[in-house]
N, C-alpha and C positions, 0 to 999 in steps of 0.2 A: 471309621478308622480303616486304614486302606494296610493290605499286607501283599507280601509274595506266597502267593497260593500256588504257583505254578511254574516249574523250568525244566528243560528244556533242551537237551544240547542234539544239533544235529549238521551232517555236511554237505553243502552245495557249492556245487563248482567248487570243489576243491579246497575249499573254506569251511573250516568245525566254524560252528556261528552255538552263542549260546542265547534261549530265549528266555524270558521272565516275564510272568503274568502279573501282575498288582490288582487284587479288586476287594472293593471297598464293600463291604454286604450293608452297611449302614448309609454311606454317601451314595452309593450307586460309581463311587469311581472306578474306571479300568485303566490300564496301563502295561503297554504292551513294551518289551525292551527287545533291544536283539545287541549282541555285544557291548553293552552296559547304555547306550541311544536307544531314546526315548522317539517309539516312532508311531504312538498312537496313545491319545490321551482322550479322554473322553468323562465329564463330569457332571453329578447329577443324572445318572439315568436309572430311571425307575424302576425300568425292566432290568431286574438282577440276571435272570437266567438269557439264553441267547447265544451269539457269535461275534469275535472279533474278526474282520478279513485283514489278512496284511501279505507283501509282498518283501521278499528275500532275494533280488535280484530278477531277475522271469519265475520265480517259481513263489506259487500260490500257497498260502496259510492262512489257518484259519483256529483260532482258539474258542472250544464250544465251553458253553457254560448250563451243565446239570441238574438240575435239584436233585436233593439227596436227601435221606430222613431226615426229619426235624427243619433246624433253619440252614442248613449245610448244604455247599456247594460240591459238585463233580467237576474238574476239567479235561477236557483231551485236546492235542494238536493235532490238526490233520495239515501235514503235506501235499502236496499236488493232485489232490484228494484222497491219500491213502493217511490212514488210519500210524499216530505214529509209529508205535511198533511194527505194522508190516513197515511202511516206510526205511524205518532201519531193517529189517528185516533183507530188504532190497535191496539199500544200501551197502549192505555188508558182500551179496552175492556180488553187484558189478565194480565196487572200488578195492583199488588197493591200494594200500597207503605206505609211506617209509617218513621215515622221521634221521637228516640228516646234517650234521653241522657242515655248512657252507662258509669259507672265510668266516668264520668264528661268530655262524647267527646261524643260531637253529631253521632248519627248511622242513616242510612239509611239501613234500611230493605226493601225489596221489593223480591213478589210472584209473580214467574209466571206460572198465573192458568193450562195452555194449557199443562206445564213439570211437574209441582209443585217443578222447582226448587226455592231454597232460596239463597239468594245474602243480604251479609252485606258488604256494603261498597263498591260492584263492586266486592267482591270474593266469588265464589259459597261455600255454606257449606254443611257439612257433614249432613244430615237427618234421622232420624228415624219416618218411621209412626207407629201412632196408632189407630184400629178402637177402637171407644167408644160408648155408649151410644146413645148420641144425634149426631152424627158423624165422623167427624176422628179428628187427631191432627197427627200435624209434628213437630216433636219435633228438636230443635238444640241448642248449646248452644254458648251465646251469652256474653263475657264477664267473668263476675263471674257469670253471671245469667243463671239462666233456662229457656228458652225461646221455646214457639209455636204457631203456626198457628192453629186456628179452625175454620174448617170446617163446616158448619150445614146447612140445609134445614131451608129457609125462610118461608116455606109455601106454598109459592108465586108462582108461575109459572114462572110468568115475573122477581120477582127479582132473583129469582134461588138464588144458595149456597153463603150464606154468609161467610168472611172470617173474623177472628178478633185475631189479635197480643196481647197476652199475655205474660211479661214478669215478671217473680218473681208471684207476685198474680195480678200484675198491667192489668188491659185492656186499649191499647194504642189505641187511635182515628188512624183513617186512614188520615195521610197526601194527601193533593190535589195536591202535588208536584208532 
């Protein structure tokens, strides 16, 4: 009997993706999902404990499988080799995310500081920077709308460069998503 032992949610390229493990400790089946697709099926394998490898666009995963007391399984995902929790961990330091209704469909915008690439929806877009003033701006457009990213010096040491999604004349809160 095969169950969901294991999920998952993480973001690449600008896409939350959710994963889900399925393994079978009697059949030997595994089954690996990402976004409810079925992208690794594997049945009859004897060897309970081990690795699944799978792939999330260019970037590398890998579902390990533990023994654990008794007849009990452990699982962890590793990321691009990192451990999930660092993983998000890292995650969290270079992206920033907003969450904003475009023509009447929710968008996910998300920066990532390290590239300055820009991702709506999971698809990288087109960029223009600008230095300015108090800053830069990365301008792209979004929609029907004009949309960018501001850049600016907090002051701060510690908080370093501030980033803040402006769309139309609107300034959009940073989602915690």
């Amino acid at each position: 009997m095969s169950q969901i032992v294991g999920v998952w949610d993480i973001t690449l390229n600008g896409k939350k993706h959710l994963i889900e493990f399925e393994h079978g400790t009697t059949s030997g089946r595994r089954i690996v999902r990402v976004d409810g697709k079925e992208i690794v099926k594997r049945d009859w394998l004897f060897k309970l404990v081990g690795h699944e490898n799978f792939k999330i666009g260019n970037n590398n995963c890998s579902i390990v499988i533990y023994p654990a007391k008794g007849l009990s399984f452990e699982y962890s995902l590793i990321v691009n080799g990192k451990q999930y929790k660092k993983f998000k961990e890292n995650q969290s330091k270079i992206l920033k995310t907003w969450i904003v209704d475009v023509d009447n469909e929710p968008t996910r915008i998300v920066l990532e500081k390290d590239t300055l690439d820009v991702w709506v929806n999971g698809e990288k877009m087109e960029t223009a920077g600008e230095f300015v003033e108090d800053g830069t701006e990365t301008h792209f457009a979004l929609g029907s709308y004009n949309a960018y990213i501001k850049a600016m010096s907090s002051g701060n040491k510690r908080e370093g460069i501030i980033h803040s999604l402006i769309v139309g004349d609107s300034v959009i809160p940073e989602s915690n998503d």
